[in-house]
Residue, then its C-alpha position, 0 to 999 in steps of 0.5 A: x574882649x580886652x587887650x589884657x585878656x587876648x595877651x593873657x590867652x596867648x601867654x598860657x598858649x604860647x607857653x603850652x605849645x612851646x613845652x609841646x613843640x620843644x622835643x620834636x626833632x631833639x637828638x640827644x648826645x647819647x641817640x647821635x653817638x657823639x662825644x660827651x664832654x665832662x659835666x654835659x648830661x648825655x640826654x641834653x640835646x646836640x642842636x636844640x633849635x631854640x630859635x625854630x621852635x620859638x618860631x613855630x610855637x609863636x605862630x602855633x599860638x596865634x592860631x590857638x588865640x584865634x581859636x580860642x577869641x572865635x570860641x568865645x565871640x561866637x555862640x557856639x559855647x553858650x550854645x553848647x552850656x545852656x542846652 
């Protein structure tokens, strides 16, 4: 497989499991009871951990990659679709 079709795959990973990691562990203004300045959304979180969770949603991604490239380097998909 290439290059560009490895970073390919890890992009739309990378994206997927930050949308899935993202509201783990989120409070919001509203659920922690603290004071809401004018113009700030209440559901917006008090520590939205950005960095952690980029983090996490980066090694999250390399595994899925390396699933997905064990997935298709092997034979079980061709296997499964030529039965």
């Amino acid at each position: 497989m290439q290059i560009g079709s490895i970073i390919a795959i890890y992009f739309v990973a990378w994206w997927i499991t930050f949308v899935a990691v993202l509201p783990i562990g989120s409070e919001s203004h509203h659920e922690t009871g603290a004071e809401i300045v004018a113009g700030t959304d209440p559901a917006a979180p008090v520590r939205p951990r950005l960095v952690l969770k980029a983090l996490i949603t980066s090694v999250l991604a390399a595994g899925v990659t390396a699933f997905v490239l064990w997935g298709v380097n092997t034979d079980i998909i061709r296997a499964y679709w030529n039965r």
